[in-house]
C-alpha positions, 0 to 999 in steps of 0.5 A: 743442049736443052738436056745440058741446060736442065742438068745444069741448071738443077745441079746449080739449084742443089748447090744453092740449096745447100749453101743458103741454109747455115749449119743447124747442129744437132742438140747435145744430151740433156745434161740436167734435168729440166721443168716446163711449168705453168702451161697447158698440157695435151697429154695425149691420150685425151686427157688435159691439164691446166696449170701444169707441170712436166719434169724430164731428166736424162731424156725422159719424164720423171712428173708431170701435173698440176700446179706448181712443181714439187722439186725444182733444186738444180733444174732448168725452169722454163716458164710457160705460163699461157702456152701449151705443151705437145707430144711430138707428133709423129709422121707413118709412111713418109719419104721425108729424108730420101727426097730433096727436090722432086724435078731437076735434081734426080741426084736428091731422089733415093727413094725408089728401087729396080724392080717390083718385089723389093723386100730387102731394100732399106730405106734407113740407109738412104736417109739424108740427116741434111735434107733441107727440108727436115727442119721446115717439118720439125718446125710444125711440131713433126719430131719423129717419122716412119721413114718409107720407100717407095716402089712398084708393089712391094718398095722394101722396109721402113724405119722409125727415125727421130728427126734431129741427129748427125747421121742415119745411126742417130737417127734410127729409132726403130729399124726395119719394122715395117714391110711396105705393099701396094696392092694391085688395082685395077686400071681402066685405061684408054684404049685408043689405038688399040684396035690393031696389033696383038691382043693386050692383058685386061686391066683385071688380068694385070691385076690378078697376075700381080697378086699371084706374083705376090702370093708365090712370093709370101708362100716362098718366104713362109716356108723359108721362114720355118726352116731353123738355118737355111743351107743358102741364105736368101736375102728378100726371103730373110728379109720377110722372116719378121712378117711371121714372127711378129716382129714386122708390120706388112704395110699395105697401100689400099684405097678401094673397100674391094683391094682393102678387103682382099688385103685383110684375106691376104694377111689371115692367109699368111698370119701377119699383122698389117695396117691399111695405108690409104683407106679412102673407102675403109667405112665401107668395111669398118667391120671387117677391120674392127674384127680383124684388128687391122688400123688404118693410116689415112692419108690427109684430110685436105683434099678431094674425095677418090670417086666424083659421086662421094660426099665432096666433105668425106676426107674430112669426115673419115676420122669420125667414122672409123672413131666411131666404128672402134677401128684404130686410124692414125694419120699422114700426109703425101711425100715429104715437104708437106708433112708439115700440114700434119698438124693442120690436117688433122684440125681439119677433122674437128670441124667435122666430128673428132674432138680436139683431143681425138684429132691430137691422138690422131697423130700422136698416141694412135699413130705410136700404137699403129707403129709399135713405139707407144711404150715409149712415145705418143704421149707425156707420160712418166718414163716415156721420152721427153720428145715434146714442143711448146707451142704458143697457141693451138697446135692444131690450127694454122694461125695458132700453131707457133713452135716456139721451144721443142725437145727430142728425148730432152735435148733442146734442139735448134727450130731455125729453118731455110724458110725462117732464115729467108724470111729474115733476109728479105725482111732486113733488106725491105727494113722490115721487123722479123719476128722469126 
């Protein structure tokens, strides 16, 4: 009865999950060129400009500067005098869209996979253009996202999406450019108990037998990678073939200095790029990523630090130190709904070093670069996309930031949400003004 009762009760939470939101449509193609003139631009890659100007047409830029802008004839002008404009900021490593309700509700979960070594799962299939939750983040000035599976050791492959489109089609932006990677680790559990029975693998011995699993793996895909047309095709080996030709990253999830300095060895092994997600001990061996050109992708800044004797203030002060040892570093947040953070996350690192410029670049430019569309996005630059957002005030700070008009590849698109619709409900119901 209890287990009826749960299902019950979470599928009458779907349901009214999915009817409390009305229909929010994806906006339609830029149909005439539009100019945001008189505000603040943050351009991305640090540099400022006051007073100005920012053209797009067909869904890119075509100026953008200071003053008054020189060609206005047959443009939409939008006035945003006191406000400041924003390259959209740009989510690595989420599972925004393949998740609706973490408990109760397994039937909105679809982002893990059967078995261990899952080269050849596709997150982009699974993404929900629907979910519930992509208009809150969108809402915060989150317009694209590395949408990420997840999984025992090896998840499967990610994709590039932006965040406003009818299906998974639209949505892609860049397909299957990434290999997902947990390195094994080490756990010391308790062994309470344990003293009768047969003997038990160590914590050290699990580990190694996991990554030899993973070595035999990449060797396998190494040489299949080489032969020109192979008599039967393997689909996990096919899958990896991008890792040695340079057309996918091998995202590994790596925390300690120790599984971060295996995974680097690894990648000299095989040949292939990689980016470090995690990092929480990455300034420990600042050298040995510098000098091997591997970024890193830290994940939050709001929270504890990983071990009981670290600098209590070290997430925070992490964006500084790999800024100042030369090492790449772009930023995420955990799961899904709260990749709304993003932005506050990253102004979390001012207070303790970065720049307000370097804390946006964070997030916008260095995360482009780590995932290989900065020719295209990261920041406002003549014939990049006009993925971008207004903001009242700060975007960076929780009170400042008020997304107030945003555009993906220069269609207008709709910034109402569940929580902006709630929010007005119970306003009216209480006579209260809302302002949303």
């Amino acid at each position: 009865m209890k287990k009826i009762t749960a299902i019950f009760g979470g599928l009458l939470l779907s349901i009214n999950l999915i009817y409390a939101q009305a229909t929010i449509s994806p906006a339609p193609a830029q149909s005439k060129p539009i100019i945001l003139t008189g505000a603040t631009i943050h351009v991305g890659n640090g540099q400022v400009i006051n007073n100005g100007y920012i053209s797009f047409d067909k869904g890119k830029i075509t100026a953008i500067g200071e003053g008054s802008a020189p060609n206005t004839a047959g443009a939409d002008v939008i006035d945003a005098s006191g406000k400041q404009i924003y390259p959209g900021f740009i989510c690595p490593t989420t599972n925004l869209g393949l998740v609706e309700i973490e408990e109760g509700a397994k039937g909105t979960v679809d982002d893990w996979e059967t078995g261990t070594l899952n080269p050849n799962v596709r997150s982009i299939i699974a993404y929900n253009t629907d979910s519930k939750v992509i208009p809150t983040v969108r809402s915060n000035g989150i317009l694209m996202a590395q949408i990420t599976p997840s999984g025992e050791f090896i998840s499967g492959q990610s994709s590039i999406v932006q965040l406003d489109a009818w299906n998974w089609e639209d949505a892609a932006y860049k397909t299957d450019m990434g290999i997902h990677l947990n390195w094994p680790v080490v756990r010391f559990e308790s062994r309470r108990g344990a003293a009768t029975g047969p003997p038990q693998e160590s914590p050290a011995e699990k580990a190694q037998k996991a990554i030899d699993a993973i070595v035999e793996l990449f060797t396998e895909a190494k040489a299949y990678s080489e032969i020109p047309k192979p008599a039967v095709a393997n689909l996990k080996l096919e899958a990896m073939k991008g890792l040695f030709n340079g057309t996918k990253k091998l995202f590994i999830n790596a925390d300690g200095a120790r599984e971060i300095i295996q995974s680097v060895a690894f990648a000299k092994k095989f040949g292939i790029s990689i980016v470090i997600v995690g990092g929480g001990e990455s300034y420990l061996v600042t050298d040995v990523l510098k000098n091997n050109n591997v970024p890193v992708i830290l994940t939050e800044t709001q929270r504890l630090p990983d071990n009981d004797e670290d600098d209590v203030y070290l997430p925070y002060k992490l964006p500084k130190m790999l800024q100042d040892a030369g090492v790449l570093y772009g930023l995420t947040g955990t799961g899904f709904w709260r990749q709304r953070n993003l932005p506050f996350e990253a102004g979390q690192a001012v207070g303790y070093g970065l720049s307000k410029e370097q804390a946006l670049s964070m997030i916008t430019l260095n995360n482009a670069k780590i995932l290989g569309i900065d020719k295209t996005v990261g920041t406002l630059e003549v014939g990049k996309d006009a993925t971008l957002f207004i903001s009242k005030g700060d975007a960076l700070d929780m009170i400042g930031l008020d997304v107030q008009t945003a555009f993906i590849q220069g269609r207008n698109i709709n910034l109402d949400n569940l929580h902006k619709q709630l929010y007005r409900k119970f306003s009216a119901k209480y006579g209260l003004k809302a302002n949303l």
